[in-house]
N, C-alpha and C positions, 0 to 999 in steps of 0.2 A: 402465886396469886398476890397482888401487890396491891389490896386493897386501900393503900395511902392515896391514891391517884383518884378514888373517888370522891374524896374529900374537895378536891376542886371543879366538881361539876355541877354543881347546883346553879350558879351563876351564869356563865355563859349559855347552860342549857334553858334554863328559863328566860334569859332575851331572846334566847334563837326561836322558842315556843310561841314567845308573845309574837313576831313577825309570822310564824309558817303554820301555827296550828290548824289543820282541817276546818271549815264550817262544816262540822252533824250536827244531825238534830236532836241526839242528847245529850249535845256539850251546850247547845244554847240555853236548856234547863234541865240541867243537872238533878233534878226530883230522886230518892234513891229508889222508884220502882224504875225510872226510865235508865239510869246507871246497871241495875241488875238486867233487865230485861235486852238491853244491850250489849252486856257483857257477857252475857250466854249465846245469844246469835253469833257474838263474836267470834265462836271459839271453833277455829278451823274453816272460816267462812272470811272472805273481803270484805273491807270496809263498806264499798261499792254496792257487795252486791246485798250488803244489809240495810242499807237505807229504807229501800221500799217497801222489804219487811216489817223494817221495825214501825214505818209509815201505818200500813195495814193492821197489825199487831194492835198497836197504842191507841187506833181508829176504833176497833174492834172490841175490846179491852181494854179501858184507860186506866182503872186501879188494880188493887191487890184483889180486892173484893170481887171486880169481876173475872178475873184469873179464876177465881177460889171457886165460883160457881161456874164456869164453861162446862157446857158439854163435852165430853172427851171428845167424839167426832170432829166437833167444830174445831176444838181448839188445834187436833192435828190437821186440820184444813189449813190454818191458818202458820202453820209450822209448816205446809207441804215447798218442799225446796229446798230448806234447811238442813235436811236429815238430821241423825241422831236423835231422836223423836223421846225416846228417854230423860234428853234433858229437859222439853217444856213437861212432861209428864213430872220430871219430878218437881218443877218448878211452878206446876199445880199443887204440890201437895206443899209446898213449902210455903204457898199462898195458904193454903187453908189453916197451917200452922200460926203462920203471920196471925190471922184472923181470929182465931180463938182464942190466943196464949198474949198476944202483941197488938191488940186494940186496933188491929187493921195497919198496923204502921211496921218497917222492917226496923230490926234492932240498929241502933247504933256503932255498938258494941261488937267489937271485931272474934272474939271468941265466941259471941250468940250467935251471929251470921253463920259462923262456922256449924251451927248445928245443927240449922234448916239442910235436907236434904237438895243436892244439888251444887251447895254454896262450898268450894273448897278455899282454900287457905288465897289464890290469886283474886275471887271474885270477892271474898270478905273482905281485902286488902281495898279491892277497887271502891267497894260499893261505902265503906266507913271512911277513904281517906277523899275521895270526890264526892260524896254527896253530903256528910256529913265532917268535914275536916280534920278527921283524928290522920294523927300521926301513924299509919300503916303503910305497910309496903305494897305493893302487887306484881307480883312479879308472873309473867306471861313468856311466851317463847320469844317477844321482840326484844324484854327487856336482859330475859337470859344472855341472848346474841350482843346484846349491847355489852354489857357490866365483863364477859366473859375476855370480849376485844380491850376493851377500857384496862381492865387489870391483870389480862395474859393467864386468865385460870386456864391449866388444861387438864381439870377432872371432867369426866362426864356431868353434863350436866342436866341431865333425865335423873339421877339420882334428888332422894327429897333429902340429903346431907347437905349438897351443893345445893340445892336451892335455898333449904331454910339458911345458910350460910348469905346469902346473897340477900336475902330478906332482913337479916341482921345488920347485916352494912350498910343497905340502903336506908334502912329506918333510923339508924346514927348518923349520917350526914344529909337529910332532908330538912330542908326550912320545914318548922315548926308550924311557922304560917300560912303555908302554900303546900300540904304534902300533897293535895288532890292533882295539883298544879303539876309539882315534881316529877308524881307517876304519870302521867298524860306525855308529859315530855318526852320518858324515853319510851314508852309505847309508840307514840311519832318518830323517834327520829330512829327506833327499829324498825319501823313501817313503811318509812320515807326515804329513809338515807343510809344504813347502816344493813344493808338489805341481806336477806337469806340468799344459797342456790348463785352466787356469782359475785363478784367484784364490789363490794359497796363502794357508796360516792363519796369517799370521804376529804375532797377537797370541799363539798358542802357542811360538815363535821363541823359545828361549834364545840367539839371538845377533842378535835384534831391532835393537838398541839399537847392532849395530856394522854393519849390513849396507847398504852403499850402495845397492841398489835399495828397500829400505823407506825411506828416505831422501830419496831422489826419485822415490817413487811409479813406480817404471819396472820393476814387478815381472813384468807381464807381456811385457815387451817384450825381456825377456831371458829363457834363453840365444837369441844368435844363433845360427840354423841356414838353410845355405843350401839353397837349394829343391830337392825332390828332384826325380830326372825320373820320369816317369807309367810306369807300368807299362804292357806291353803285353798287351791282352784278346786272351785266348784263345777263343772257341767251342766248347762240348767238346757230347756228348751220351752219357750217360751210362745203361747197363742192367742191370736186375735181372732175370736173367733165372733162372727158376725151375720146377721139376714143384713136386708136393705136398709135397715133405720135402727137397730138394735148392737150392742155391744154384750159381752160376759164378760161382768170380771165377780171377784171372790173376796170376802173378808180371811183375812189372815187371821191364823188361833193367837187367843189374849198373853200369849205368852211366847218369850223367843225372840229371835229378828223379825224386825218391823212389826211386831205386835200389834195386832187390831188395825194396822192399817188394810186398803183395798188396792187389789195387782190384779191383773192380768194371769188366765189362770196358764200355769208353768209344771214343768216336772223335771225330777232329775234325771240327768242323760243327756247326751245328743241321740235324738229320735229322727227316724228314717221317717220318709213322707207315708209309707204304707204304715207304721205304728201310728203317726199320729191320725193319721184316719179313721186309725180301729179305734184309738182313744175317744175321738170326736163322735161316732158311731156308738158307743159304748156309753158316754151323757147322756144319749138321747137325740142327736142331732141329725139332720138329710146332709151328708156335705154335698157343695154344687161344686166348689171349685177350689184348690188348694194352692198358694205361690209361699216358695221359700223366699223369707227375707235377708236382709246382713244381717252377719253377727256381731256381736257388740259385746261390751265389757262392761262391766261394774264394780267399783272397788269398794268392800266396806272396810275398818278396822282390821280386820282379822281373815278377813276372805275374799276371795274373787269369784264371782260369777261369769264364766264363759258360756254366753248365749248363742245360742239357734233358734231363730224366728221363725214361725208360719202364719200367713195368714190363709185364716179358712174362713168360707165366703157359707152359707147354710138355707136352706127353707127357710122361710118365713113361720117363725112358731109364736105363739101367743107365751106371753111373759109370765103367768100363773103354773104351765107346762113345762117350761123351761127352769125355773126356779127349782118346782116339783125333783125332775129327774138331776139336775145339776147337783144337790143335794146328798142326792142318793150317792152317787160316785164321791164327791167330794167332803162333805159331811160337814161343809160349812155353810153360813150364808153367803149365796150364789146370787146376783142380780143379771138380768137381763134388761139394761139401762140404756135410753140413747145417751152417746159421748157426751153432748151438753152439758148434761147433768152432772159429770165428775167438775167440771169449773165452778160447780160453790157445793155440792152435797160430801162427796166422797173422796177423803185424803189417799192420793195417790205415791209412794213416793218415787224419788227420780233414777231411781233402779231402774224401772220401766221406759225411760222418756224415751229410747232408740224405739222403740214398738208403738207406743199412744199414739207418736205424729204420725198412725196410719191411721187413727181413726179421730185425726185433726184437733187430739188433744194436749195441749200446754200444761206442763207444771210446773209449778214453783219460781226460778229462777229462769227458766224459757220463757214463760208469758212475761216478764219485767222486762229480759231482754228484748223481744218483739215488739214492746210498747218507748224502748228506749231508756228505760228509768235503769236498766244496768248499763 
């Protein structure tokens, strides 16, 4: 790893910054709730497709203060699309810390930020060296890709050895006056130019000319990452089940995946059209009419959900009835809701989206694309 070679990037990189940097809308004011609040959508999510979010978010919630007091509902309403629902959860709690300990304002101080839950060592690096100009690093999976090419490291760099390693040399050769600057930089030009998954552009590379993997043609073969392990497939089977004007869906238990959010009620297995009938029979319901839908996929983290659709079409039952026996089987809260109402009451998340758009409901990042803002 020939960490000398970073020594000369600060300059080139920051002319090339000042011509191509992005216009968002938290770099136009830098505030450090809109830096944090940014830097967490960001994580594993498009620049693209966070805009709109963070549009709604900041509309919705413009400070710490009202982070700190959301509704949990609302606020994963306002998260639905995003996934990883843990993170604004914990970045409620980090709000309410802010609030009682920190006069409402986020610490400056790159080792306090580290303590709020939520904030690890990349977002305390972001949120002290852009919003408040301390000399910290942030290092993200662009700037890994970048620094790894730049100086031919080939350890793994999912290790926190090699990172805090790369955190150390970036914070020694960062203008002093600009680190907010510095880090944006190569966050861009791993976003833009120095890309993941295929060929970067690097006749666009304002630091071409110093990068040891353009060098030796070893562009793709860096950053090392060691191999993940496979996710475990899940079997799920998944139903819409419906009268003329009415949908079912279910709160999820306060604990576990997707906690406390609302689905579409599902079971494990792939289910034969005769089990789900006795299922639907067994709620409480008249079924009138049953159609298998496609199957669908869903990736989280750690697991896969392989779906089997049904939609079951039902009598017409009064919503107090339906609640009642839904209950009983399922031993959560059960709603019998028209679809509407999930577009501003009830966070859905986008597990479900292949199944909703049969009862003509959008979430999250599908109603932004629909209106164009993705």
């Amino acid at each position: 790893m020939d960490t000398d070679r970073l020594e000369k990037i600060a300059e080139p990189l920051l002319s090339w910054f000042k011509d191509n940097a992005r216009d968002l809308p938290w770099r136009r004011e830098p505030l450090p709730y809109y830096v944090w609040v940014s830097e967490i959508m960001l994580q594993q999510t498009r620049v693209e497709a966070v805009k709109p979010f963070f549009a709604r978010f900041i509309d919705a919630l413009p400070d710490i203060a009202a982070l700190a007091s959301c509704e949990e509902e609302r606020l994963l309403k306002l998260w639905e699309g995003l996934g990883y629902y843990n993170r604004v959860r914990n970045m409620q709690k980090a709000a309410k810390i802010v609030e009682e300990q920190y006069h409402g304002r986020l610490p400056d101080c790159y080792e306090e930020l580290q303590k709020l839950p939520g904030i690890g060592s990349y977002t305390a690096g972001a949120i002290s060296s852009i919003a408040y100009g301390k000399a910290e690093s942030a290092v993200d999976g662009n700037v890994l890709r970048v620094v790894s090419r730049i100086t031919g490291c080939e350890e793994d760099v999912m290790k926190q050895s090699v990172r805090r390693k790369f955190e150390t040399s970036l914070r020694t050769v960062m203008p002093k006056d600009k680190p907010g600057t510095f880090n944006q930089a190569l966050m861009e030009l791993g976003a833009t130019v120095c890309l993941p998954n295929g060929a970067p552009e690097c006749h666009k590379c304002p630091v071409q000319a110093i990068c040891y993997a353009r060098e030796h043609g070893c562009q793709l073969l860096l950053p090392v990452k060691a191999v993940k392990k496979e996710r475990r497939v899940e079997p799920r089977t998944v139903l819409v089940i419906r009268d003329s004007e009415h949908a079912l869906i279910q709160k999820r238990p306060s604990k576990g995946l997707l906690a406390s959010l609302y689905e579409l009620p599902n079971l494990e297995g792939r289910l034969m059209v005769d089990e789900v009938l006795q299922y639907v029979e067994h709620c409480g319901f008249s079924p009138i009419r049953i159609m298998e839908l496609p199957p669908a996929k869903h990736i989280f983290s750690h697991i896969e959900w392989h779906m089997t659709g049904y939609m079951v079409l039902v009598e017409d039952v009064e919503e107090i009835g339906i609640e009642k026996t839904a209950e009983q089987v399922s031993h959560r809260r059960s709603l019998f809701i028209q679809p509407q109402q999930t577009e501003q009451e009830y966070p859905i998340p986008a597990a479900f989206a292949a199944y909703t758009k049969y009862l003509s409901i959008k979430l999250g990042q599908e109603k932004y694309r629909e209106t164009g803002e993705i």
